[in-house]
C-alpha positions as CSV (number, residue, x, y, z in Angstrom):
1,X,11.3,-41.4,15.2
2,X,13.0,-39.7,11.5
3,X,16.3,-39.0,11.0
4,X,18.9,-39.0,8.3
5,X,22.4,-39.6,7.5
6,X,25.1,-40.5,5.3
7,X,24.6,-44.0,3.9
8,X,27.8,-44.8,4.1
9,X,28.2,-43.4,7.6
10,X,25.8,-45.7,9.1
11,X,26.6,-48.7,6.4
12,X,30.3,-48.8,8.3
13,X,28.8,-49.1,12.0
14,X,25.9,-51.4,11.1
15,X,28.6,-54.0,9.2
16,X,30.1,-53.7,12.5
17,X,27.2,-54.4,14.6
18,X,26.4,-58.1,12.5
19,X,29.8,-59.2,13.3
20,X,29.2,-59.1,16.6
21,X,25.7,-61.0,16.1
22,X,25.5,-64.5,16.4
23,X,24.7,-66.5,13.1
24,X,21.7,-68.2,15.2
25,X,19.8,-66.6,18.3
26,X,17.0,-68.8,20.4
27,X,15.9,-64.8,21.6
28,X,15.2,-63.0,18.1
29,X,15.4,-59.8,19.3
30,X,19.6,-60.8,19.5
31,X,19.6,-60.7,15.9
32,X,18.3,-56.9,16.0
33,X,20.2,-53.9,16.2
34,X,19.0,-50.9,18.6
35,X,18.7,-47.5,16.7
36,X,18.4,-44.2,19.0
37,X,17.6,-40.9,17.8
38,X,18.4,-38.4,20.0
39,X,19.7,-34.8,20.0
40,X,21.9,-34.7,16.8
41,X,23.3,-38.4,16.7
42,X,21.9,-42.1,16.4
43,X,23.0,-44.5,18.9
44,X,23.6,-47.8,17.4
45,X,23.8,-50.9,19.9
46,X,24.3,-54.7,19.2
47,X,24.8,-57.7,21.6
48,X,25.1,-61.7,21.6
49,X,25.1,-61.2,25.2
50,X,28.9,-62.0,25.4
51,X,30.0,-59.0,23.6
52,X,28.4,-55.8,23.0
53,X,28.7,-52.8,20.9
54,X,28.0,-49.6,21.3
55,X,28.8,-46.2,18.6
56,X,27.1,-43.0,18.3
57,X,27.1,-41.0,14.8
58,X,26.3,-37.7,13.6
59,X,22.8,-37.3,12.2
60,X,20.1,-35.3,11.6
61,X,17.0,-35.7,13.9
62,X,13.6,-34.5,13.2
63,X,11.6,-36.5,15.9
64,X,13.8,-38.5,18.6
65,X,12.7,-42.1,19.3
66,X,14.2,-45.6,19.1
67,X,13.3,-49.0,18.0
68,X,15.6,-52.3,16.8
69,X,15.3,-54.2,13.2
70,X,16.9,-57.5,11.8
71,X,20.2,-56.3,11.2
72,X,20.9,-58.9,8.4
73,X,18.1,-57.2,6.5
74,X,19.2,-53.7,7.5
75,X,23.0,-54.8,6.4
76,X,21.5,-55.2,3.1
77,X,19.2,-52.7,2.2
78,X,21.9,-50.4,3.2
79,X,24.6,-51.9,0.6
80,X,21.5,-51.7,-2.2
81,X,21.5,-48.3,-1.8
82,X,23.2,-45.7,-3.6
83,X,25.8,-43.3,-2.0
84,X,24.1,-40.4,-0.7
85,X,21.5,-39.3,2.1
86,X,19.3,-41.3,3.9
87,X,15.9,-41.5,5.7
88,X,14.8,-43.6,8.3
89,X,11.1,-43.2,9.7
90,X,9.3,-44.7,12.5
91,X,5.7,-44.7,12.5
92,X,3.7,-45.4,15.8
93,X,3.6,-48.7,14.2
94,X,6.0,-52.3,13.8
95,X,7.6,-50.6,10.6
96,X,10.6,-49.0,9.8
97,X,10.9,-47.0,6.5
98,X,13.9,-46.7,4.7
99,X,14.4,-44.2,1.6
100,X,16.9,-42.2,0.0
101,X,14.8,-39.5,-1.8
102,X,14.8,-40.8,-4.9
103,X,11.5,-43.3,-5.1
104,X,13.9,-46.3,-3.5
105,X,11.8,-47.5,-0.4
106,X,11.8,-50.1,2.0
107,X,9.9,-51.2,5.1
108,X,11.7,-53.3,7.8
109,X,9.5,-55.4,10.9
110,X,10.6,-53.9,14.3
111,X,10.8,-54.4,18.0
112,X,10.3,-52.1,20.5
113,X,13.5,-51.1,22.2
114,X,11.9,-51.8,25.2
115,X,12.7,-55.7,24.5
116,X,16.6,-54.9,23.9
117,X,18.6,-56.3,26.8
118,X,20.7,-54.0,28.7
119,X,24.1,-53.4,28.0
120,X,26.2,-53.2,31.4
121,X,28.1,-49.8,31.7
122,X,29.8,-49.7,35.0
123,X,31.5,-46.5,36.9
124,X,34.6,-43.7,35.1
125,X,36.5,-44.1,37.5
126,X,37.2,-47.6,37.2
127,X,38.6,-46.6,33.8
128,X,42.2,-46.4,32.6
129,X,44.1,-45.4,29.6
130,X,46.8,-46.3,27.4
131,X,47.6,-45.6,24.0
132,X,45.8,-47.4,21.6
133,X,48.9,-48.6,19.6
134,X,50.1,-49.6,22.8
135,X,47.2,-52.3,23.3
136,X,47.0,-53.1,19.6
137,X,50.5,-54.1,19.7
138,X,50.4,-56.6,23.3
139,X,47.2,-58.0,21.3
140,X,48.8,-59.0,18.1
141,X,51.9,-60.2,20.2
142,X,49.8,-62.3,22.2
143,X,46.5,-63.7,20.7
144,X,48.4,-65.9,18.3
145,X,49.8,-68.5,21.1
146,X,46.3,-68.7,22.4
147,X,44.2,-72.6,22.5
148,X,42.0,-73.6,20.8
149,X,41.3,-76.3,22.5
150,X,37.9,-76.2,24.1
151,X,38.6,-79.0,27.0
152,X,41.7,-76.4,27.9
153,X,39.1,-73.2,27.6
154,X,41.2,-71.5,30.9
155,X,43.9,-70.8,27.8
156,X,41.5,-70.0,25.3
157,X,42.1,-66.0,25.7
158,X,44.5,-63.9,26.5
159,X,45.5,-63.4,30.6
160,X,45.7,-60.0,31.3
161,X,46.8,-58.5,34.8
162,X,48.5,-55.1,36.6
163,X,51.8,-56.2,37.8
164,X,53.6,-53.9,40.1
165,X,53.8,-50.8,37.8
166,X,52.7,-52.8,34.4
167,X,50.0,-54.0,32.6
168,X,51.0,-57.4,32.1
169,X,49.3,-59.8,28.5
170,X,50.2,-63.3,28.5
171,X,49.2,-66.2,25.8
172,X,50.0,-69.7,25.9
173,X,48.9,-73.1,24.2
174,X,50.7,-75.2,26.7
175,X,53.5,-75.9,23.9
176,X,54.0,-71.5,23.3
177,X,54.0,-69.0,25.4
178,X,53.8,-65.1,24.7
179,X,54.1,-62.3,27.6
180,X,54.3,-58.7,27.1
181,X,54.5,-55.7,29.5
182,X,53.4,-51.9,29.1
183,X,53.9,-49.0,31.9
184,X,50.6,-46.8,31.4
185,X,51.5,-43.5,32.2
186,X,48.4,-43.4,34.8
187,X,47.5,-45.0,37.4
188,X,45.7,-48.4,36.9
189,X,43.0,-49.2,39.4
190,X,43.8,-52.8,41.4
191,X,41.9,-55.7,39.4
192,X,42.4,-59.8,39.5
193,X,44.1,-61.3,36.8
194,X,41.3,-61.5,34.3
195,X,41.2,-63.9,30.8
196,X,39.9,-62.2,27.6
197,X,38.0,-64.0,24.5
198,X,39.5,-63.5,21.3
199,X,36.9,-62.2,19.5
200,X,36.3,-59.1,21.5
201,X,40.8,-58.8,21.2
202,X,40.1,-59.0,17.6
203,X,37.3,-57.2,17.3
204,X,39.5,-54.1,19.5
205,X,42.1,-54.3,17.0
206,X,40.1,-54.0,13.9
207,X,38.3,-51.1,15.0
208,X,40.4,-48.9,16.8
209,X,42.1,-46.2,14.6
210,X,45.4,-46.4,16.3
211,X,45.3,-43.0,17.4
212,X,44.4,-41.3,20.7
213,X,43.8,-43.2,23.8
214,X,42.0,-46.8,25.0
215,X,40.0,-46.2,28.0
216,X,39.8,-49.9,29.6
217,X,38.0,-50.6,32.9
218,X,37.3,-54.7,34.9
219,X,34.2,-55.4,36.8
220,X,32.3,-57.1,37.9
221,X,33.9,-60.1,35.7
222,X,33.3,-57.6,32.5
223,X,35.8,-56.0,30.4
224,X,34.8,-52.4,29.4
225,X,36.6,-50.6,26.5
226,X,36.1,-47.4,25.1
227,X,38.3,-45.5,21.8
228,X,37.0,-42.9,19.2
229,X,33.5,-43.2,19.3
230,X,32.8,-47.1,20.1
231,X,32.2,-48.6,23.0
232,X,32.5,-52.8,23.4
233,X,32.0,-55.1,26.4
234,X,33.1,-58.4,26.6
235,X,32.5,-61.0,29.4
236,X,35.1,-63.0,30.7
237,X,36.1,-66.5,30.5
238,X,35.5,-68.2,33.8
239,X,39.0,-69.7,34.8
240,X,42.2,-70.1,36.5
241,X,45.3,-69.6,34.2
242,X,48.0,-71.5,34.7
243,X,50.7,-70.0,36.6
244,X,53.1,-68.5,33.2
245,X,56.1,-67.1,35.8
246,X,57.0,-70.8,36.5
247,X,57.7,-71.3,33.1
248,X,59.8,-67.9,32.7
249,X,63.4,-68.1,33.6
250,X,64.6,-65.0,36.0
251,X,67.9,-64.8,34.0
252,X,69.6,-66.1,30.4
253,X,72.6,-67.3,29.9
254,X,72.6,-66.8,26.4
255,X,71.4,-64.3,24.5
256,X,71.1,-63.2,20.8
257,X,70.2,-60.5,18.4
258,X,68.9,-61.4,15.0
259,X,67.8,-59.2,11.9
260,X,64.0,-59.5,11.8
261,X,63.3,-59.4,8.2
262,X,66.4,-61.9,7.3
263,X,65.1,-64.6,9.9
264,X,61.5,-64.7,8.4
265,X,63.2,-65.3,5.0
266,X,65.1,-68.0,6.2
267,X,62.2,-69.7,8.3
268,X,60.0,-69.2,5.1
269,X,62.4,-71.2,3.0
């Protein structure tokens, strides 16, 4: 395998890719990243087996291949580096070299690909699509009210199901509650009322530009995303969520409107 690319290109995806890597693996191969040269683009994979990542950049490819290094050490030999072009060469050996042209090399240990475990992908026509603003927005209206109280894990994510004609996010610590609603302008396929870890909400939110469209898709107790040029998995948390319409009144009798910025003021002072 050699290719090359912009440092600071591939610097942005692999940063990525050790957030989603746990701090300690039992399987080392978890704390690798997969790299796959193919065509004109490197595929870039990471997983702790609850979430995974998945992004494909432009590069240049001399010989196709693939192979995984510590991402840790490959974090950092990328942030050493000056801004400019880089190379990456594989030999028919356990090394990966790493140069940018101008006598700066380095040589990582890596794993065959082969050893990498499989990130699930499921069928496109289970997908969806809303506007990425859209989702970005029930997120950050939601995630705050979730639990953290691990003996309570059924309300340690956000509930998410398809109401009648509406995607329907809900939050709750047992003493808070947040729902939010959003009409997709397609169709969304049937799915069971599902319960999302934060970190794969969070890590959504942080990388999705805010423009264009969030393919999402449920199966087979997964959550499948796709925006821009990422895709991220998640598994679900394994749980009943408590029944929130029991808690939400089908009419007010009172009712108030309130300046936004002037009520934060007051609740800061």
């Amino acid at each position: 395998m050699r290719f090359s690319c912009d440092k600071n290109v591939i610097l942005k995806e692999i940063s990525v890719a050790q957030e989603i890597i746990a701090s300690r693996n039992a399987l080392s191969i978890l704390s690798n990243v997969l790299l796959e040269a193919d065509g004109d683009a490197l595929t870039i994979k990471a997983t702790d087996l609850k979430v995974s990542f998945e992004t494909r950049i432009p590069v240049v490819v001399e010989t196709p291949g693939n192979t995984t290094v510590f991402c840790d050490k490959l974090l950092g030999i990328l942030r050493t580096l000056p801004d400019g072009e880089v190379q990456f060469v594989q030999d028919d050996g356990d090394r990966l070299a790493i140069t940018n042209g101008n006598n700066i090399n380095f040589h990582l240990h890596s794993i065959s690909a082969d050893k990498f475990p499989e990130i699930p992908e499921t069928e496109e026509t289970a997908f969806f699509s809303l506007p990425q603003k859209d989702f970005i927005g029930m997120v950050g209206q939601t995630i705050f009210a979730i639990s953290d109280d691990e003996t309570r894990y059924f309300m340690n994510g956000v509930f998410m199901e398809k109401g009648e004609d509406r995607l329907v996010m809900v939050a709750t610590d047992g003493r808070r509650l947040s729902y939010i609603s959003n009409t997709p302008e397609g169709e969304v396929p049937e799915f069971e009322g599902i319960i999302i870890p934060p970190k794969v909400l969070n890590l959504i939110r942080k990388l999705a530009s805010g423009e264009g469209e969030l393919k999402l898709a449920v199966a087979d107790k997964i959550l499948f995303a796709r925006f821009d040029n990422q895709k991220v998995t998640s598994t679900l948390i394994d749980g009943q969520f408590p029944n929130y319409s029991r808690v939400i009144p089908d009419s007010q009798d009172y009712e108030f409107q309130v300046n936004r910025g002037e009520l934060i003021d007051a609740l800061r002072r």
